[in-house]
C-alpha positions in Angstrom: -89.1 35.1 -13.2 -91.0 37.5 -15.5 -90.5 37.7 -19.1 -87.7 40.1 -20.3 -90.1 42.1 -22.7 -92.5 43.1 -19.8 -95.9 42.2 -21.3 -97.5 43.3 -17.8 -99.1 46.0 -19.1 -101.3 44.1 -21.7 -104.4 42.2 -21.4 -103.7 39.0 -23.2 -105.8 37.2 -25.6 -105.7 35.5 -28.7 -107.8 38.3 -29.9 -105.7 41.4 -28.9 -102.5 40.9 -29.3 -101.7 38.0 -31.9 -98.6 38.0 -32.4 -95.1 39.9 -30.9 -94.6 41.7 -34.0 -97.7 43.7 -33.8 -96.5 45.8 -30.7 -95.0 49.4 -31.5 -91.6 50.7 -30.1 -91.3 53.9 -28.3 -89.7 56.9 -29.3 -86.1 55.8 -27.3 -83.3 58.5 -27.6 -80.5 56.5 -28.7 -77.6 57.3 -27.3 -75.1 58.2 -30.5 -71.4 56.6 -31.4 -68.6 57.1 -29.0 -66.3 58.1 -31.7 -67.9 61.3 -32.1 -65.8 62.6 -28.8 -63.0 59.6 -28.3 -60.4 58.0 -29.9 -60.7 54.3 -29.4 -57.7 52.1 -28.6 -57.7 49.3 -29.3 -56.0 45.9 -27.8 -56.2 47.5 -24.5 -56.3 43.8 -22.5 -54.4 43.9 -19.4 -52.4 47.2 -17.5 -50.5 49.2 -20.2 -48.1 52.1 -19.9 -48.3 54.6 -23.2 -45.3 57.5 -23.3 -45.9 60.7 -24.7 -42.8 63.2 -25.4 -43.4 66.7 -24.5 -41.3 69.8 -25.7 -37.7 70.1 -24.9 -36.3 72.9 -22.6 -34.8 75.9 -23.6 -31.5 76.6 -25.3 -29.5 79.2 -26.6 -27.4 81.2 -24.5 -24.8 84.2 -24.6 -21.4 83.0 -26.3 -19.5 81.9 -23.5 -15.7 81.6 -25.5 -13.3 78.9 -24.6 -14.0 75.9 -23.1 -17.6 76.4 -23.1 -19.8 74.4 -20.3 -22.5 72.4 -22.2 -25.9 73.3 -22.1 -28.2 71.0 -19.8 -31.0 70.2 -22.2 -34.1 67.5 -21.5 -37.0 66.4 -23.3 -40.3 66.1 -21.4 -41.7 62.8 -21.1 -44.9 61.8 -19.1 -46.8 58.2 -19.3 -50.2 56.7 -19.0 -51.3 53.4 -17.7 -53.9 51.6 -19.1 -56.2 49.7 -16.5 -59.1 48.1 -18.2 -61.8 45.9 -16.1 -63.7 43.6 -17.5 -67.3 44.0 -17.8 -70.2 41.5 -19.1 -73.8 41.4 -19.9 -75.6 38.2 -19.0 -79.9 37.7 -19.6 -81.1 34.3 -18.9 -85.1 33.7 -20.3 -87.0 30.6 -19.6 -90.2 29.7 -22.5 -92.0 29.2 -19.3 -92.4 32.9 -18.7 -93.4 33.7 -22.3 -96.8 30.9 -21.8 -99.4 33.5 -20.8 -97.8 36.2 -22.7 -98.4 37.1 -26.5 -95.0 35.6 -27.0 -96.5 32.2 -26.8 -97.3 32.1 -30.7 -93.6 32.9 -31.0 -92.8 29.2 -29.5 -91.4 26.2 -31.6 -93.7 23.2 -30.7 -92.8 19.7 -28.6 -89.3 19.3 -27.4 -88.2 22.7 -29.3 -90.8 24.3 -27.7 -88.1 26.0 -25.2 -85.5 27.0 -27.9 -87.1 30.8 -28.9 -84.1 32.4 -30.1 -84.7 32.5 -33.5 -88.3 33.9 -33.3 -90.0 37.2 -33.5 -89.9 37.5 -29.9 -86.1 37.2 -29.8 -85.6 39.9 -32.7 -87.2 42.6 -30.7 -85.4 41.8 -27.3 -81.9 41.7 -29.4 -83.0 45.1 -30.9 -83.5 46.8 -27.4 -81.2 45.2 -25.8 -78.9 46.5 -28.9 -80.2 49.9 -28.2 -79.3 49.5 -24.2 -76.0 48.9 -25.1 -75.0 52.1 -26.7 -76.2 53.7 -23.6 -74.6 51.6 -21.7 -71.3 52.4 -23.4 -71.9 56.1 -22.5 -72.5 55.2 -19.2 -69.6 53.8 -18.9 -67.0 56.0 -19.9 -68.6 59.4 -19.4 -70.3 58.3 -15.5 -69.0 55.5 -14.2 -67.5 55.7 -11.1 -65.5 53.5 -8.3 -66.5 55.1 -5.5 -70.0 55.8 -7.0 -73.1 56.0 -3.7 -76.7 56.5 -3.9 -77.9 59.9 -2.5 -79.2 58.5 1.0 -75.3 57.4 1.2 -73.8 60.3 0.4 -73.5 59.8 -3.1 -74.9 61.6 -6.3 -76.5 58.5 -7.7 -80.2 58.4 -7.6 -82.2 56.5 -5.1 -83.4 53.5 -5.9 -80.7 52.4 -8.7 -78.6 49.9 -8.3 -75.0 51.4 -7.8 -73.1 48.6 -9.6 -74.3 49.7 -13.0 -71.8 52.7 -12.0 -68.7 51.4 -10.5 -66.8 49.3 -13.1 -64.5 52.1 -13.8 -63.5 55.9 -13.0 -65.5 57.3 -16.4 -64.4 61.1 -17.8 -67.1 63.0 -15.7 -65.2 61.9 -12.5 -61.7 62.1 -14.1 -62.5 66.0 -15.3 -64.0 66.9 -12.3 -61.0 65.8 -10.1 -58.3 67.3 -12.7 -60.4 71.2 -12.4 -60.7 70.7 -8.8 -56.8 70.5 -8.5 -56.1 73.1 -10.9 -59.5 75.4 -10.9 -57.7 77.3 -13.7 -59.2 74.6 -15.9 -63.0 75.2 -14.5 -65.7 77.7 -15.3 -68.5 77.9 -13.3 -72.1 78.0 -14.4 -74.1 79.1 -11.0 -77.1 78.2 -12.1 -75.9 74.2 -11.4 -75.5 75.4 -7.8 -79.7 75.9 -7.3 -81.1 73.8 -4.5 -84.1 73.0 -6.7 -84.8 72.2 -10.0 -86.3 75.7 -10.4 -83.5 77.2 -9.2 -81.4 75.5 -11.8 -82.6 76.5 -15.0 -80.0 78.1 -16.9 -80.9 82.1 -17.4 -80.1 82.7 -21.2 -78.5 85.8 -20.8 -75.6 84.1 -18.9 -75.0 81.4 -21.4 -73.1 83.4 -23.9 -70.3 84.8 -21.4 -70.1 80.9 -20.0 -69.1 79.2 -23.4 -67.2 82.6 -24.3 -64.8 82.2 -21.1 -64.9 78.4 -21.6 -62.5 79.0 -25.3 -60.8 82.3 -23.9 -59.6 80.7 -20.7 -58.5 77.9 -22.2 -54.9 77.1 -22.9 -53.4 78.6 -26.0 -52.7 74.7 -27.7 -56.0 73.9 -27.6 -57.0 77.1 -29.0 -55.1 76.6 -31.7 -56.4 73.4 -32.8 -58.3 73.6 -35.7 -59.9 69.9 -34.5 -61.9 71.7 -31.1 -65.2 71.6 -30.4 -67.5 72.4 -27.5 -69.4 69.0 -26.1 -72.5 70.3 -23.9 -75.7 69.3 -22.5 -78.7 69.8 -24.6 -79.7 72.5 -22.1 -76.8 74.8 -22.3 -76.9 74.3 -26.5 -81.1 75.4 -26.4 -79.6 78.5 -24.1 -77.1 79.3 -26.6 -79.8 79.1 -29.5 -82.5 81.1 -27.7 -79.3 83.7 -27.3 -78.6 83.8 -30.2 -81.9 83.8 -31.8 -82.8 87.8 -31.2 -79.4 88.2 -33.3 -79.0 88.6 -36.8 -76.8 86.6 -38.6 -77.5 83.4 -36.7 -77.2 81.7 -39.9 -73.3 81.6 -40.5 -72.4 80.1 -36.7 -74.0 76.8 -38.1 -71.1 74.7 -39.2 -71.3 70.9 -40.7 -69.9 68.0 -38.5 -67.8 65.0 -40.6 -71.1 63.2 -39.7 -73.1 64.9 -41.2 -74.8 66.9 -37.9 -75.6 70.4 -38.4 -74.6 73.0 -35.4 -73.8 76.4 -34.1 -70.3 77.0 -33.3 -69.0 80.0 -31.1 -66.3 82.1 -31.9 -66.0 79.3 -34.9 -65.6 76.1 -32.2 -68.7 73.2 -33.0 -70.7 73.3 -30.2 -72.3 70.1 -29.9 -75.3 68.9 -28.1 -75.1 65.5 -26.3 -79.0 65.2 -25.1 -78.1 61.6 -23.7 -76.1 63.4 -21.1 -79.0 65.1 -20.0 -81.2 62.3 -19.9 -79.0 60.3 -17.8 -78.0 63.1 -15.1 -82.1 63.7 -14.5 -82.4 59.4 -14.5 -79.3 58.6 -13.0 -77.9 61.9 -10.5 -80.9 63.2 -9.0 -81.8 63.6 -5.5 -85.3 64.2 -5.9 -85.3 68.4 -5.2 -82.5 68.8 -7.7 -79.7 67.6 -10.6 -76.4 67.2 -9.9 -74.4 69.3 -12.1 -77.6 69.7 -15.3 -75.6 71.7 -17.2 -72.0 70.9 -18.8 -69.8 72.1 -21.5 -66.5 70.4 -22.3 -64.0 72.2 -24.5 -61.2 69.8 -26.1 -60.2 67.3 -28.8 -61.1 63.7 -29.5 -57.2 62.9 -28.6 -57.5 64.1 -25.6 -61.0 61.5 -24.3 -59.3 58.4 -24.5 -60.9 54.9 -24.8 -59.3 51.8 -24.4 -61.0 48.2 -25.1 -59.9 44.8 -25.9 -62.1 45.5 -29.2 -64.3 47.8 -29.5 -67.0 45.5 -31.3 -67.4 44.0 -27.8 -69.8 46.4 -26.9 -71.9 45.0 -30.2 -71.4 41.4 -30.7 -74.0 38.9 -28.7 -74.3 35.7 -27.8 -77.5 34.0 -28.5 -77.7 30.6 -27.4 -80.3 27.9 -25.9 -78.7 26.2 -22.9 -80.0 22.3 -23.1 -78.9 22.2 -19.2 -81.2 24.7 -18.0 -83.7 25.1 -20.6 -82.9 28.4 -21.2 -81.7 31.0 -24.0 -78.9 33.1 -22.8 -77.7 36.3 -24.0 -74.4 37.2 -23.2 -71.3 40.0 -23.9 -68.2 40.7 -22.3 -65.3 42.7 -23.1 -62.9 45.0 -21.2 -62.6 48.8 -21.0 -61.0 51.9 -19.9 -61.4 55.8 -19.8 -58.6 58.4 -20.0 -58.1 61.9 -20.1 -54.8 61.5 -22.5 -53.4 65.4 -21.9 -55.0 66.6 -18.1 -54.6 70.0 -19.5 -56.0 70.2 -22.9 -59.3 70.8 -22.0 -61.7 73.7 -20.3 -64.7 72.7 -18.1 -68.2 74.3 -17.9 -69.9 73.2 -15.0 
């Protein structure tokens, strides 16, 4: 088994490379916090139903004089079931495979010599593997999907990646998409996405405007209305918008301030906010090798309406470090269990 940190492409020597802690990270776009689009719910463990009241019917009718005939008169209900799965990370690492690496003067000596997880070596695998999980958390809930195939299958998922890294639950990508496809109403269509190459798919910036105008006038009136809306897109369709409206004047006063502190360009005064990690993964993760599946998105809604639910949400940070006497080997492990829910299937307006 190779080493975790893949030393493969260094020459080795005393000399070179002394020590783990001289090596340099990459630049690694980090995926940011899920709360910026979802409300987390919490002590999601098992299946769970959740109601939601809806507006009465209507009332008020002409005067109708002695015995009067009562009014029939309901409230709207509608539920939502919970069904979490449980998901883990596992990494087993033997000293073994660190001997002809530079990780070797990480090593304890004699009988400790195979416990490394409190060495320098460790602290830079933890703070990757930290890293991996906040993408792996978007992974999750915004691509995820059960019945998830690689392209030569039929699928959108690309070639050569494993497909169970995808099919741990339905994420929000293949909830939204099934919701618009039922009620089109919902859906605005940006025909650029429909180019058989990746040429052909490059958004045209004159279009982008009219796309993220119909995407808030087509959507319903409640959401609208809600002073909390904002506009989640792909980095690409946010650069179209910029370029746009760069030949403008007064491109100055569509910049509003996010609660965490993120600067951005709203239109017709809804945030629009850039989520380059969606990007990233479609052209790693949903490409057939001539095109993307879908590059360009744009979600209009609320964080009440992207629902996550998780046993507790500092699963998805907390490891377990440990040196296994048995084996001889440290172990990292997490586990947890989660969900993803569109909360209201018709507060929300897709660009796609």
């Amino acid at each position: 088994m190779a080493a975790v940190l893949d030393f493969s492409k260094f020459t080795f020597s005393p000399e070179q490379i002394r020590a783990v802690n001289e090596l340099v990270f990459d630049e690694i776009l980090e995926a940011p916090e899920i709360e910026l689009l979802c409300t987390v719910f919490p002590g999601i463990v098992s299946d769970k139903e959740m109601g939601f009241i809806g507006e009465g019917g209507l009332v008020g009718v002409a005067n109708q004089g002695c015995d009067p005939v009562p009014q029939d008169w309901n409230i709207a209900t509608r539920k939502l079931v919970w069904t979490p799965t449980d998901w883990e990370i596992l990494i087993a690492e033997c000293w073994k495979d660190l001997k002809s690496t530079a990780a070797v003067y990480s090593l304890k000596t004699k009988v400790d010599i195979a416990d490394f997880t409190s060495t320098d070596y460790m602290n830079i695998v933890v703070e990757v593997l930290t890293m991996a999980m906040k993408k792996f958390i978007m992974r999750l809930f915004w691509f995820n999907d059960t019945d998830a195939e690689n392209v030569t299958d039929g699928g959108i998922i690309t070639n050569g990646v494993a497909i169970k890294y995808f099919t741990i639950l339905d994420g929000f990508w293949k909830q939204l998409l099934t919701q618009v496809t039922a009620n089109p109403a919902q859906r605005v269509t940006i025909a650029e996405n429909a180019g058989t190459t990746y040429a052909l798919q490059a958004l045209v910036i004159a279009n982008i405007t009219g796309v993220l105008q119909s995407l808030i006038y087509k959507a319903p009136l409640h959401l609208r209305n809600n002073p909390s809306g904002f506009i989640a897109c792909t980095q690409s369709v946010y650069d179209a918008y910029m370029q746009a409206q760069q030949s403008l004047s007064g491109i100055k006063e569509l910049y509003v301030n996010l609660t965490n502190g993120m600067k951005t360009l709203t239109v017709g005064g809804v945030p629009l906010i850039p989520m380059p990690i969606w990007d990233e993964m479609i052209a790693q993760f949903e490409n057939t090798g001539v095109k993307l599946n879908n590059p360009h998105r744009a979600l209009y809604t609320t964080k009440e309406v992207l629902g996550i639910g998780v046993d507790d949400i500092a699963s998805f940070g907390t490891l377990d470090i440990r040196y296994d006497k048995e084996s001889r080997k440290v172990k990292i492990e997490a586990m947890g269990v989660a969900d993803a829910k569109i909360m209201n299937p018709v507060r929300f307006e897709l660009a796609i």
